[in-house]
TORLODO-558094 format. One record per residue (C-alpha): residue number from 1; x, y, z; residue in three letters. Coordinates in nm, 3 decimals. Layout:
<nodes>
<num: NUM	east: X	north: Y	up: Z	residuo: ALA>
...
</nodes>
This chain:
<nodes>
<num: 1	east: 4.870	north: 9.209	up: -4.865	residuo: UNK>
<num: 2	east: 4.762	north: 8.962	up: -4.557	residuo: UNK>
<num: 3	east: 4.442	north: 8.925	up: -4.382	residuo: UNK>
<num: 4	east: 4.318	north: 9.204	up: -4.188	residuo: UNK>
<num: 5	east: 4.170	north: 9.181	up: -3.845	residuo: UNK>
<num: 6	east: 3.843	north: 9.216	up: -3.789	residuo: UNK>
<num: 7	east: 3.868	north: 9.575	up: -3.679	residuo: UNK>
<num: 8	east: 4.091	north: 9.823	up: -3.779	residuo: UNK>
<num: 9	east: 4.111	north: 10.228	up: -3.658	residuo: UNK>
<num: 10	east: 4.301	north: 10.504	up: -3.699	residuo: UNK>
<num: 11	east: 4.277	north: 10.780	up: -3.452	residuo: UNK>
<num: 12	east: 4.510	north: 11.061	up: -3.562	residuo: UNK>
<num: 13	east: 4.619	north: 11.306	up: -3.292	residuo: UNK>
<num: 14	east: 4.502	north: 11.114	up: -3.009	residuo: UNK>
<num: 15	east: 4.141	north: 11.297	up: -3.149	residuo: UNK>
<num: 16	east: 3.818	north: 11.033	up: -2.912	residuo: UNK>
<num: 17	east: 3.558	north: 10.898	up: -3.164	residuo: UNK>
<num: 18	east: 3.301	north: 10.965	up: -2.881	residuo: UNK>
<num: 19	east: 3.122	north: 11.252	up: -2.919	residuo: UNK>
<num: 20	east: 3.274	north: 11.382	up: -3.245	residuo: UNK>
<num: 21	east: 3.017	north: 11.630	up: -3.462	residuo: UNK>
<num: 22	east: 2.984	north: 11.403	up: -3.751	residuo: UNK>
<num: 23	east: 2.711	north: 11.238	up: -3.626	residuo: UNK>
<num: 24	east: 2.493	north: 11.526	up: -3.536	residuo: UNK>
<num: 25	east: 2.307	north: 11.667	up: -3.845	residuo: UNK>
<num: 26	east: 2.576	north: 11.839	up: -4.011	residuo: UNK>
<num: 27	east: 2.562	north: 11.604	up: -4.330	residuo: UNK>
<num: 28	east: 2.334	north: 11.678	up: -4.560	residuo: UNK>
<num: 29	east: 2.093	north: 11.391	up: -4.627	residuo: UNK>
<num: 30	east: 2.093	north: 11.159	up: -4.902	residuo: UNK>
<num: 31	east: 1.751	north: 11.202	up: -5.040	residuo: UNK>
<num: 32	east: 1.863	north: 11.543	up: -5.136	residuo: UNK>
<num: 33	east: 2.070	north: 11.398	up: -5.386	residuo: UNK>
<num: 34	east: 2.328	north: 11.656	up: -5.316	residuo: UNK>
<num: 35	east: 2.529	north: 11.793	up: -5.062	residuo: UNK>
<num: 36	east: 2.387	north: 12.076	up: -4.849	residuo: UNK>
<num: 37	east: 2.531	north: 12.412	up: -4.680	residuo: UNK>
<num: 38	east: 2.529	north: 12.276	up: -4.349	residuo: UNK>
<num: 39	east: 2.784	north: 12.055	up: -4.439	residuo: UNK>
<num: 40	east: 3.041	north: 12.361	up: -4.459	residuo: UNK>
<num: 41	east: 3.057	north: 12.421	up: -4.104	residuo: UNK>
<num: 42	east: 3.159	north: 12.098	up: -4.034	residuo: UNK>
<num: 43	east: 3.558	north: 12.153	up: -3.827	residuo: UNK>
<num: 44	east: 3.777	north: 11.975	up: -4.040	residuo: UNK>
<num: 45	east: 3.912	north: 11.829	up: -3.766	residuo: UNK>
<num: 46	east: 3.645	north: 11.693	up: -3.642	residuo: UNK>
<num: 47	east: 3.585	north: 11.447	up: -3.921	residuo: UNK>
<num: 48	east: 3.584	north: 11.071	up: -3.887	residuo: UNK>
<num: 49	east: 3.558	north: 10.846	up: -4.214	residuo: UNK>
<num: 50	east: 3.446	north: 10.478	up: -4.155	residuo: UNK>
<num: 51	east: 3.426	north: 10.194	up: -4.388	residuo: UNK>
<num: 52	east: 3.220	north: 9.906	up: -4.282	residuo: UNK>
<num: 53	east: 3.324	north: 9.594	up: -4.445	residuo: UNK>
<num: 54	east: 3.042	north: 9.259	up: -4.534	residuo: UNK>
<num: 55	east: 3.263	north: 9.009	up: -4.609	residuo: UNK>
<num: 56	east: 3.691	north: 9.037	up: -4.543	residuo: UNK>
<num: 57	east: 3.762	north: 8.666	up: -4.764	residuo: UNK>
<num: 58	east: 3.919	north: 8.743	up: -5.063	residuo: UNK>
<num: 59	east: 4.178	north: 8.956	up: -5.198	residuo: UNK>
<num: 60	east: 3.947	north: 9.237	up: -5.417	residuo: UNK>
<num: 61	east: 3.847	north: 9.317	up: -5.041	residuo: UNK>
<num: 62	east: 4.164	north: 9.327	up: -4.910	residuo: UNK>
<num: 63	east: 4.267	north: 9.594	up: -5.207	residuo: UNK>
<num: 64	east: 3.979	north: 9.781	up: -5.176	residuo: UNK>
<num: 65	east: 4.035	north: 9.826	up: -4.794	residuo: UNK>
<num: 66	east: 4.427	north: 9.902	up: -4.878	residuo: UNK>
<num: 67	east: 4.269	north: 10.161	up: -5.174	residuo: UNK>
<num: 68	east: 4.010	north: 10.320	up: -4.830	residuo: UNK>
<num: 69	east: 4.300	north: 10.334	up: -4.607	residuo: UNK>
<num: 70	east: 4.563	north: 10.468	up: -4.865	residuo: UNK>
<num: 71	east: 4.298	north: 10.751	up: -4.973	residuo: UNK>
<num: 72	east: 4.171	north: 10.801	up: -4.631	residuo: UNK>
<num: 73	east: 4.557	north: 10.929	up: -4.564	residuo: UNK>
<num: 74	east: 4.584	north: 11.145	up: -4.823	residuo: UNK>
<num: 75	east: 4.279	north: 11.324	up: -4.693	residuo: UNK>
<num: 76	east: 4.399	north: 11.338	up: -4.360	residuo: UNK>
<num: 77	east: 4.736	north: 11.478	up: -4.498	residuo: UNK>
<num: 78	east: 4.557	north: 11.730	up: -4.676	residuo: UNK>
<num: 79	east: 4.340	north: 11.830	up: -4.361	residuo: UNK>
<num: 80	east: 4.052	north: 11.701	up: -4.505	residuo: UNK>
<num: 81	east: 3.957	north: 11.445	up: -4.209	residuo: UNK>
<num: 82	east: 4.142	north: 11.371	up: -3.882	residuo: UNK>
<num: 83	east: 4.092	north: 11.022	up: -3.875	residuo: UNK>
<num: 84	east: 3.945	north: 10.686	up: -4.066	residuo: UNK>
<num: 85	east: 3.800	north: 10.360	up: -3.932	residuo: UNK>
<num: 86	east: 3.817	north: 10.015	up: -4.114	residuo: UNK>
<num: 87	east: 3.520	north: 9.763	up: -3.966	residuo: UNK>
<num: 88	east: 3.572	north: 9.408	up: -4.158	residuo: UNK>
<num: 89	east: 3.329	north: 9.176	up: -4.075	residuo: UNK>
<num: 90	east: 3.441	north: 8.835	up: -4.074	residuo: UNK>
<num: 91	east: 3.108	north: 8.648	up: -3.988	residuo: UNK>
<num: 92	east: 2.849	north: 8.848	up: -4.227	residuo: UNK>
<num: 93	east: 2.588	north: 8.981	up: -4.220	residuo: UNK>
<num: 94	east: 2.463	north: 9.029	up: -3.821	residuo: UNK>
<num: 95	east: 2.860	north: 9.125	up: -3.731	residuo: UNK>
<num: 96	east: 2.844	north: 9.392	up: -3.992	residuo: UNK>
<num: 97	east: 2.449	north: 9.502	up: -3.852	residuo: UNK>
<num: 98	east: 2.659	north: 9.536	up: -3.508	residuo: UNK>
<num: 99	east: 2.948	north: 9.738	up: -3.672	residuo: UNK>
<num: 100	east: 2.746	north: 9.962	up: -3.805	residuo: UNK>
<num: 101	east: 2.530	north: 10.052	up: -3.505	residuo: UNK>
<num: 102	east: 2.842	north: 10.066	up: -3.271	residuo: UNK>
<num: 103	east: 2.945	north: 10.322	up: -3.562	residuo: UNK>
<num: 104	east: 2.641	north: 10.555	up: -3.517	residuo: UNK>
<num: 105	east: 2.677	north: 10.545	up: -3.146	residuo: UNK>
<num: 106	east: 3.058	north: 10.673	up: -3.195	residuo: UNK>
<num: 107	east: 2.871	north: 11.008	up: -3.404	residuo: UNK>
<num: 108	east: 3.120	north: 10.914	up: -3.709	residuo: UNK>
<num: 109	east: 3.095	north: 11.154	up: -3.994	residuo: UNK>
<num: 110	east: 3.031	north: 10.947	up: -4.280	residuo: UNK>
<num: 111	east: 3.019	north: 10.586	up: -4.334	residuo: UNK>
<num: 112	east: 3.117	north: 10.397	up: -4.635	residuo: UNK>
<num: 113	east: 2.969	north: 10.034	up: -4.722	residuo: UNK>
<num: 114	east: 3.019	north: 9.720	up: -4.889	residuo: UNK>
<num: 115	east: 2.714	north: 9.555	up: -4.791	residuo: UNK>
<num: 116	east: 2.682	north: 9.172	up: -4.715	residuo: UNK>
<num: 117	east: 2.371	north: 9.204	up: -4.844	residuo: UNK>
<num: 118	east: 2.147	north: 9.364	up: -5.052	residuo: UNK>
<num: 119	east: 1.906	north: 9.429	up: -4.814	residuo: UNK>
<num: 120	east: 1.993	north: 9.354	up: -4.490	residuo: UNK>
<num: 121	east: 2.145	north: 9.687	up: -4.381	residuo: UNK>
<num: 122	east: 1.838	north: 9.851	up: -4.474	residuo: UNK>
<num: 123	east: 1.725	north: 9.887	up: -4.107	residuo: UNK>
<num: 124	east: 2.083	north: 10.022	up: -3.988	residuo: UNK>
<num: 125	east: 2.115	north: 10.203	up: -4.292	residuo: UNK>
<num: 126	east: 1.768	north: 10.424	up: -4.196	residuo: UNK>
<num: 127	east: 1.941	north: 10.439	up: -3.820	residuo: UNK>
<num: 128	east: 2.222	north: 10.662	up: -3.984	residuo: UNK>
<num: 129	east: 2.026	north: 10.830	up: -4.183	residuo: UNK>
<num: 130	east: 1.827	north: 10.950	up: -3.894	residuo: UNK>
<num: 131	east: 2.150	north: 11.029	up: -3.741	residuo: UNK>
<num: 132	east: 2.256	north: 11.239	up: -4.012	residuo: UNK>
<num: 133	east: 2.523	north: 11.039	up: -4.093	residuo: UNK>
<num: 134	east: 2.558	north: 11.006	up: -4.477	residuo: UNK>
<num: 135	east: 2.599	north: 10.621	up: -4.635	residuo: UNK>
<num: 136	east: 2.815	north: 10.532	up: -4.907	residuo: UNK>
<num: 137	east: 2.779	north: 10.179	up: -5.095	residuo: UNK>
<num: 138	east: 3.021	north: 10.046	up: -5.329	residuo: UNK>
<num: 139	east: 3.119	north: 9.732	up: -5.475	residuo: UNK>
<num: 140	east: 2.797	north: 9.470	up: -5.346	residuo: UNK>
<num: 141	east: 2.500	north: 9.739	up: -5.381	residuo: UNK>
<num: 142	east: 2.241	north: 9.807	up: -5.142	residuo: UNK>
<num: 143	east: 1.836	north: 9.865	up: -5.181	residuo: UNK>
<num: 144	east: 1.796	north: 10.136	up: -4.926	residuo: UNK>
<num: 145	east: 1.666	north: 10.444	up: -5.053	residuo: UNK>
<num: 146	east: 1.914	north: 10.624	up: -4.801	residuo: UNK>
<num: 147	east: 2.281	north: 10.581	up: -4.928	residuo: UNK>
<num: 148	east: 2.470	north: 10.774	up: -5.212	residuo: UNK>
<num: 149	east: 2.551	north: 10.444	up: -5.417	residuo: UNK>
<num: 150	east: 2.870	north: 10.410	up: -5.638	residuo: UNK>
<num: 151	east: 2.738	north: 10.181	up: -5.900	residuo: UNK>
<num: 152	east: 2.923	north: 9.940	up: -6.069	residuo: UNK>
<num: 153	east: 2.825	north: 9.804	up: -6.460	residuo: UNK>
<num: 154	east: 2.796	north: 9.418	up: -6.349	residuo: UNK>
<num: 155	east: 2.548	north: 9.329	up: -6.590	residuo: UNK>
<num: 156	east: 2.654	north: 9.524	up: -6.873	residuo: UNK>
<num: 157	east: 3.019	north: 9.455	up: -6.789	residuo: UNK>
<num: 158	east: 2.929	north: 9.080	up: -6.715	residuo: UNK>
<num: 159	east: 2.747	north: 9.036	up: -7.055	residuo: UNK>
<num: 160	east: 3.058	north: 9.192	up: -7.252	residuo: UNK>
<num: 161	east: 3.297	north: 8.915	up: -7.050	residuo: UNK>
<num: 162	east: 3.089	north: 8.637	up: -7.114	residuo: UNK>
<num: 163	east: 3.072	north: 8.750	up: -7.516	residuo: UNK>
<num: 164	east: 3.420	north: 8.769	up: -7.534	residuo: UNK>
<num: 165	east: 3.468	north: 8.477	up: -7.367	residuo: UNK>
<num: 166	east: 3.254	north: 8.287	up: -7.606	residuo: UNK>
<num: 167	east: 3.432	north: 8.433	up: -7.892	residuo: UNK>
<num: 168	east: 3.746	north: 8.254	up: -7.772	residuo: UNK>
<num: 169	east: 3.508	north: 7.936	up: -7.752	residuo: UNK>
<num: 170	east: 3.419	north: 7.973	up: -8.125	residuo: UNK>
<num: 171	east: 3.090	north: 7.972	up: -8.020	residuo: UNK>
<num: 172	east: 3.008	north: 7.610	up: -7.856	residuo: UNK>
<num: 173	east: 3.148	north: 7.370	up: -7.585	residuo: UNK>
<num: 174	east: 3.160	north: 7.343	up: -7.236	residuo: UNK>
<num: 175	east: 3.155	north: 7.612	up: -6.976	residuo: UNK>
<num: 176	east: 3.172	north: 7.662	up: -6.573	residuo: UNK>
<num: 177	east: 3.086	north: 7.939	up: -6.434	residuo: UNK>
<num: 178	east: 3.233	north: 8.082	up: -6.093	residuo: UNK>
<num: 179	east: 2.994	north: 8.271	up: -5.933	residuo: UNK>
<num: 180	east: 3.074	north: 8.533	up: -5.659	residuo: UNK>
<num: 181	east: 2.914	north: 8.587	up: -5.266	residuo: UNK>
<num: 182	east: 2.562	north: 8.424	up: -5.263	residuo: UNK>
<num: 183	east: 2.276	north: 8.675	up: -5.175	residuo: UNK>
<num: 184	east: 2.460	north: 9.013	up: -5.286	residuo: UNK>
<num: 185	east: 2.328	north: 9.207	up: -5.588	residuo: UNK>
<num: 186	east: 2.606	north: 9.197	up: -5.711	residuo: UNK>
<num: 187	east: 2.623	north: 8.812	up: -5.810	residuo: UNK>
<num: 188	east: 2.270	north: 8.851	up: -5.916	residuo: UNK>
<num: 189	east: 2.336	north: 9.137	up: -6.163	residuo: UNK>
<num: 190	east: 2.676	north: 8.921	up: -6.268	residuo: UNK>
<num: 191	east: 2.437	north: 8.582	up: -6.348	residuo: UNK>
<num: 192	east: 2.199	north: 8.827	up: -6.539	residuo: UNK>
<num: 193	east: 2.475	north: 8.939	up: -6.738	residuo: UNK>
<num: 194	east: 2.591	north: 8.622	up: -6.791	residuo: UNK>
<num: 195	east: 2.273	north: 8.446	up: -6.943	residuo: UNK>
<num: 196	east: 2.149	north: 8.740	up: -7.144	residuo: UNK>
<num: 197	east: 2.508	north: 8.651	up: -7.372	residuo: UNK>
<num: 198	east: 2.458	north: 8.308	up: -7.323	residuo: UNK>
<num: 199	east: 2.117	north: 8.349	up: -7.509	residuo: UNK>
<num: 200	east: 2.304	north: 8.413	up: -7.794	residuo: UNK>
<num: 201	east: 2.521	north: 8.147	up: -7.810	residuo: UNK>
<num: 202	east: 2.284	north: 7.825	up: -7.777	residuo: UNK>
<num: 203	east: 2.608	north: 7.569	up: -7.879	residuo: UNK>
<num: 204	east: 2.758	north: 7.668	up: -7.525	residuo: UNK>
<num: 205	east: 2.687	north: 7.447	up: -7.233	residuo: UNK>
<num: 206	east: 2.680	north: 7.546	up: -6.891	residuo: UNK>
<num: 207	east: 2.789	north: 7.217	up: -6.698	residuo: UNK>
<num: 208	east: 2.875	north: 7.355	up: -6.391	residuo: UNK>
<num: 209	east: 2.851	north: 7.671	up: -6.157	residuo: UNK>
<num: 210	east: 2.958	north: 7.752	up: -5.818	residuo: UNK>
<num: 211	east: 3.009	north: 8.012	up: -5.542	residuo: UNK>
<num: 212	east: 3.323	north: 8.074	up: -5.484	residuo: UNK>
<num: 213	east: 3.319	north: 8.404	up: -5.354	residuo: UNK>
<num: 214	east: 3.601	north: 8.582	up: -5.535	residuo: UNK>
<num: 215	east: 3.861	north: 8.366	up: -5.326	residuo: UNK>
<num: 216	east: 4.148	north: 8.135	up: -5.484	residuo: UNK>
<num: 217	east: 4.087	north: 7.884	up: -5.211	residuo: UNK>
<num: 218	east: 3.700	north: 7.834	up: -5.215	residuo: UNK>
<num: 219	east: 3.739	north: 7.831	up: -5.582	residuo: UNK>
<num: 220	east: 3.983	north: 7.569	up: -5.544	residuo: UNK>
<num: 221	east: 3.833	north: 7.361	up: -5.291	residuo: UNK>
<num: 222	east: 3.418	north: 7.391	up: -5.471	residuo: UNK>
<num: 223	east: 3.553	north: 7.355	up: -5.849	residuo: UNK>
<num: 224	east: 3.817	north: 7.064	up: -5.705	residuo: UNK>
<num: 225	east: 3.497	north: 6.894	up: -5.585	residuo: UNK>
<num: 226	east: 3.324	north: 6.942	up: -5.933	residuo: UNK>
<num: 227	east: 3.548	north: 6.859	up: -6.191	residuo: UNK>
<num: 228	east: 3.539	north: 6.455	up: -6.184	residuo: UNK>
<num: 229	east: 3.136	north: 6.468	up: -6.258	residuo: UNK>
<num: 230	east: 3.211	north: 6.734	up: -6.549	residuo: UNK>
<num: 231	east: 3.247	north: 6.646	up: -6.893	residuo: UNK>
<num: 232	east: 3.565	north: 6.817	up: -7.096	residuo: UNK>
<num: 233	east: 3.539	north: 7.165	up: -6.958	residuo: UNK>
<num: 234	east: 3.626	north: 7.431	up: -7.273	residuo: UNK>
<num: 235	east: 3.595	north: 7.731	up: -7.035	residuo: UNK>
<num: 236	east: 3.570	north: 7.866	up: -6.722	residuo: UNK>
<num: 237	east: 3.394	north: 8.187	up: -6.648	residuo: UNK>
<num: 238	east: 3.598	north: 8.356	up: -6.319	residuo: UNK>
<num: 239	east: 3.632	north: 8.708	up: -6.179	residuo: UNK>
<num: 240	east: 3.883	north: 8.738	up: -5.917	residuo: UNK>
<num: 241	east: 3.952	north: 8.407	up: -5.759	residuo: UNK>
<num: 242	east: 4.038	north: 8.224	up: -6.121	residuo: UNK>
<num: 243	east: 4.405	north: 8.139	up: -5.968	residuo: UNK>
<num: 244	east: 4.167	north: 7.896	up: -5.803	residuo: UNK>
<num: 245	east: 4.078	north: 7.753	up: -6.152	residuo: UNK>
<num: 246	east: 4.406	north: 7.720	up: -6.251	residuo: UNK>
<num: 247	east: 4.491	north: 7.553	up: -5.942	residuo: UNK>
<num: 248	east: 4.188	north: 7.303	up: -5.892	residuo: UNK>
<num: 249	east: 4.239	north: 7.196	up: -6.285	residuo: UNK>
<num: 250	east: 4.619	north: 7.098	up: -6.226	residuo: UNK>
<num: 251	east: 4.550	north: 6.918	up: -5.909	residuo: UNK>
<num: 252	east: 4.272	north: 6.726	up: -6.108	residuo: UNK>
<num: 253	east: 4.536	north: 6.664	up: -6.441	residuo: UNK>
<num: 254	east: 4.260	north: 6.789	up: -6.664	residuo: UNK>
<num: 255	east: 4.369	north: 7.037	up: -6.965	residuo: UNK>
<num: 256	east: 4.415	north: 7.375	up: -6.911	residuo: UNK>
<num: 257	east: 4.076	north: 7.569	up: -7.018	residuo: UNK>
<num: 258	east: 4.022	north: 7.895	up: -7.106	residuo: UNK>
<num: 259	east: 3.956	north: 8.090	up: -6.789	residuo: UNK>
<num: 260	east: 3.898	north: 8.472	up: -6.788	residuo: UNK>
<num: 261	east: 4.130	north: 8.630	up: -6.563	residuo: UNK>
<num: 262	east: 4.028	north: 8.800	up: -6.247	residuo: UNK>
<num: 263	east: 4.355	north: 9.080	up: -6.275	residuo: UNK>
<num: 264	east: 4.538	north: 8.991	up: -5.991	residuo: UNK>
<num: 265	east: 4.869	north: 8.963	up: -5.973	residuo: UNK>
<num: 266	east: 4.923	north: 8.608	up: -5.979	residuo: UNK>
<num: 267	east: 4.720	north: 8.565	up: -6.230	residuo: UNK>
<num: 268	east: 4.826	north: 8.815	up: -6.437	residuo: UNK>
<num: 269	east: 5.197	north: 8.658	up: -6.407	residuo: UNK>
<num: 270	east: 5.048	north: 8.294	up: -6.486	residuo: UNK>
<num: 271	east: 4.868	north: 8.423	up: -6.761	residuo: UNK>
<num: 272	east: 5.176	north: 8.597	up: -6.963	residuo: UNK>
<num: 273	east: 5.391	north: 8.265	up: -6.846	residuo: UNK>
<num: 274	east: 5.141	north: 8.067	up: -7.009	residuo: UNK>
<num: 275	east: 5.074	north: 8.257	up: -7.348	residuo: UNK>
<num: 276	east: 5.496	north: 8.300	up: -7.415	residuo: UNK>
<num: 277	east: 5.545	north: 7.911	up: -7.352	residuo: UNK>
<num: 278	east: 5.232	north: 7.798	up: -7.537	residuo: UNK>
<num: 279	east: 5.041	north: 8.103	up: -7.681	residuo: UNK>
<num: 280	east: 4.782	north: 8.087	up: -7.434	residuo: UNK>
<num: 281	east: 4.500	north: 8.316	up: -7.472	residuo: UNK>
<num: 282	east: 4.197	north: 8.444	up: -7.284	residuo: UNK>
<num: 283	east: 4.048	north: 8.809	up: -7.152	residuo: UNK>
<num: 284	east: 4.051	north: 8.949	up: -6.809	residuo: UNK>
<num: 285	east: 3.755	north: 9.154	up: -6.624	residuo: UNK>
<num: 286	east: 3.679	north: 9.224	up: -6.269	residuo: UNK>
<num: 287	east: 3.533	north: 9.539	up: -6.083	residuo: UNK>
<num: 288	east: 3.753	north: 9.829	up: -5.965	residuo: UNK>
<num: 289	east: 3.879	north: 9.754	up: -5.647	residuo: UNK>
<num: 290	east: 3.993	north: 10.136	up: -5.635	residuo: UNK>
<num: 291	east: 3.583	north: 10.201	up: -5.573	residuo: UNK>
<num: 292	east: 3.717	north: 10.186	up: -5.198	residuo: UNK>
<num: 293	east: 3.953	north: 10.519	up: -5.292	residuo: UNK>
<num: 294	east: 3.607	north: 10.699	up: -5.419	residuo: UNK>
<num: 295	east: 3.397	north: 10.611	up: -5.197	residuo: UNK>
<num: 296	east: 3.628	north: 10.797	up: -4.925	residuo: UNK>
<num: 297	east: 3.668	north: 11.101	up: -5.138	residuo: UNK>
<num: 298	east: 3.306	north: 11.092	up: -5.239	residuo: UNK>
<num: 299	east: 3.249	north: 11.137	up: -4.835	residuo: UNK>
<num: 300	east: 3.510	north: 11.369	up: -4.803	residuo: UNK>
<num: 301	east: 3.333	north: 11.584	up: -5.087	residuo: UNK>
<num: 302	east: 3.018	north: 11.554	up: -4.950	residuo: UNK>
<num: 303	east: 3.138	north: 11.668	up: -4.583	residuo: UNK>
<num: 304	east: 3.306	north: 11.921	up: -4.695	residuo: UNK>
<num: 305	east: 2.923	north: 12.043	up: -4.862	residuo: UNK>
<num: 306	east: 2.993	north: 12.004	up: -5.221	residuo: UNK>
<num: 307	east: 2.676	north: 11.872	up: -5.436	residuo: UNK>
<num: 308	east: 2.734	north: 11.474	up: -5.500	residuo: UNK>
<num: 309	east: 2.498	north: 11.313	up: -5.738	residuo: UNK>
<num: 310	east: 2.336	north: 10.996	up: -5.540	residuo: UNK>
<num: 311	east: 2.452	north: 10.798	up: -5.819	residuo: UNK>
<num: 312	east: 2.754	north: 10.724	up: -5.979	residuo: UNK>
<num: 313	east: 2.885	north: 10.454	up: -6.210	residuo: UNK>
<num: 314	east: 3.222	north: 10.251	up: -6.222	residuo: UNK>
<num: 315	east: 3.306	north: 10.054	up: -6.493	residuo: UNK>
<num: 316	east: 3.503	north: 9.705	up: -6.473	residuo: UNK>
<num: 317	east: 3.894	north: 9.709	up: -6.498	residuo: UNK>
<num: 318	east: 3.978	north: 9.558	up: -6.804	residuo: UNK>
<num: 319	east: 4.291	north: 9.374	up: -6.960	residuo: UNK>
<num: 320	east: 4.283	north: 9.151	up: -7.324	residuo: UNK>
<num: 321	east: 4.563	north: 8.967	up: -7.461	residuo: UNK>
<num: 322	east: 4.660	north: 9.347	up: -7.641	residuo: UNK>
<num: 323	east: 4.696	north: 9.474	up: -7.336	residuo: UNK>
<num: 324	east: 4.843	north: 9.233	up: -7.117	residuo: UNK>
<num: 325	east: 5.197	north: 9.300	up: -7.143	residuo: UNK>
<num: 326	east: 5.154	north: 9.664	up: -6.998	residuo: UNK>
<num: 327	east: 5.148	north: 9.500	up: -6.682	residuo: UNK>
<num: 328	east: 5.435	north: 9.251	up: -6.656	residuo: UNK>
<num: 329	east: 5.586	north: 9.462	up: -6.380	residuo: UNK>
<num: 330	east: 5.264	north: 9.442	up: -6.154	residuo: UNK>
<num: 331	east: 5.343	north: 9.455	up: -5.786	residuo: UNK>
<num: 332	east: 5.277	north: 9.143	up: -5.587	residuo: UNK>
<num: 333	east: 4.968	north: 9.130	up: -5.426	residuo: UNK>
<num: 334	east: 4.812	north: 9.385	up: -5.620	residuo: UNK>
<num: 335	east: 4.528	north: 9.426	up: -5.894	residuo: UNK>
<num: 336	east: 4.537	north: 9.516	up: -6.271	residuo: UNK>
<num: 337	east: 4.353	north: 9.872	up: -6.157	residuo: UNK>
<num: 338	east: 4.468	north: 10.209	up: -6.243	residuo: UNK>
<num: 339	east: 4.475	north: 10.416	up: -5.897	residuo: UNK>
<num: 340	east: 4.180	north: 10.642	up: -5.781	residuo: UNK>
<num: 341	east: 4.281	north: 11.003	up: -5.731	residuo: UNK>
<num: 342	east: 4.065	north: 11.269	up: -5.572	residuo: UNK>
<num: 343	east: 4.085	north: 11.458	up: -5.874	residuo: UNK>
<num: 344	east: 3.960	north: 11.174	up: -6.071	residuo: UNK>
<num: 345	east: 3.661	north: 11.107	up: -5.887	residuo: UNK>
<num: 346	east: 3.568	north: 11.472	up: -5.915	residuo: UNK>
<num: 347	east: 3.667	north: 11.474	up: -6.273	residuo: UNK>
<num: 348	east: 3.510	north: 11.133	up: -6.405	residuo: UNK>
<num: 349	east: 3.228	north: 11.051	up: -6.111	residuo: UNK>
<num: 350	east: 3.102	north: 11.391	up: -5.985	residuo: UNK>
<num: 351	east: 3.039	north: 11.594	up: -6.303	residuo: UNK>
</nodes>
């Protein structure tokens, strides 16, 4: 799965974004909570799906835009939408602002988000909402009152990782914790989490904590830089990015701590390598990358004029040393994440 580019789009059929209907008051609005009738008369093909990308540095976004693009074809296949468009934003938060309003001035149908920041899109946000363009945010979580929001448990699911995590601790030493993309609610619901278990466990230190965005290399670099101040580090508290970890504690010749595992591949691999040749043992939890498959059908649904609730939740993907083995054949360059059909999302978000 490489780097995308900073733009992607797919125009099926030789079909011009310019001028399409999606962008002129055929969606219903989100402060309905619902979808509406006029949504029904939208041409089917005449319906463009964007996603608009924050932040394009670490391989949960890559998956998640693989999971958009891979869902975004089935719907076209089914006649569902003509075409998709990808936006990653490689320089935050005032590239993505641009994206978006070159977006509304293309009349797209629907565009799905995953925000650089919490609040920052607000303004562009209202702009497509006065466009009639219905907004979809996933993953990072937005504050506008104008988006249909796919939800994920970070605090709850956050809390439960960093209890089982200090159940492998026994209760006390050292910990680092890996935080994710400064600013997003996201992180801020994660660090929540976080010290509402810690509460409970006053014998565990936090010595250290950085951003390292979800990425193996800024983990590696920012945790390389740390580890010669630290004291004996028990545990490190990762999401996707803990290959990092593993990395920046070999180049440093420190033991091996516990790390939670952020479900890729990779680490996934290292992880059952580690526990056959010296019983290793730790817990993996990250969010769904697959949120980018729902959040296209979600717009698809709502299009099409079916009644979406404004919000739905995701809960984290989840793998323990019980489980572990039922992914020893997991593709390269791929996530511990069961995928995200359209009949699921009706089934287990919509109802």
């Amino acid at each position: 799965m490489g780097a995308f580019k900073s733009r992607t789009v797919a125009i099926v059929g030789g079909l011009a974004i310019t001028g399409l209907l999606g962008g002129c008051g055929l969606q219903p609005s989100p402060s309905s909570g619902g979808g509406g009738s006029q949504a029904s008369s939208a041409k089917k093909s005449n319906i463009v799906v964007a996603l608009s990308n924050g932040y394009d540095g670490n391989a949960w976004r890559h998956q998640m835009v693989t999971d958009f693009i891979s869902a975004a074809k089935q719907a076209k296949h089914q006649g569902l939408i003509s075409s998709y468009i990808v936006d990653n934003s490689t320089n935050g938060l005032q590239q993505q602002i641009q994206q978006m309003d070159s977006l509304i001035l293309q009349h797209v149908s629907a565009i799905c988000i995953d925000s650089a920041s919490a609040s920052g899109l607000n303004g562009v946000i209202a702009k497509a909402h006065q466009a009639g363009i219905p907004v979809i945010s996933l993953d990072t979580g937005v504050t506008s009152p104008y988006t249909y929001n796919i939800n994920t448990s970070f605090k709850q699911s956050a809390q439960t990782l960093m209890s089982q995590l200090a159940q492998l601790m026994h209760g006390q030493g050292n910990l680092v914790i890996l935080r994710t993309q400064a600013g997003t609610k996201s992180d801020q619901e994660l660090w929540a989490g976080y010290q509402a278990a810690l509460a409970k466990y006053p014998k565990i230190k936090v010595v250290g904590s950085i951003y390292g965005n979800a990425d193996t290399a800024t983990v590696e670099s920012g945790l390389g830089s740390l580890i010669p101040s630290l004291p004996k580090v028990k545990a490190v508290l990762s999401l996707a990015g803990s290959m990092g970890a593993v990395a920046a504690f070999k180049s440093a010749h420190q033991p091996m701590p516990i790390i939670t595992n952020g479900l890729t591949s990779a680490s996934i691999h290292w992880w059952i390598q580690q526990h056959q040749k010296n019983g290793y043992t730790t817990v993996g939890m990250d969010s769904r990358p697959s949120e980018g498959a729902a959040a296209l059908w979600m717009a698809s649904d709502i299009l099409h004029g079916q009644k979406v609730p404004k919000n739905v939740t995701m809960g984290f993907a989840e793998v323990t040393q019980q489980t572990l083995y039922k992914y020893k054949n997991l593709p390269p360059n791929t996530f511990a994440d069961p995928q995200v059909t359209h009949a699921w999302v009706q089934h287990y978000l919509l109802k």
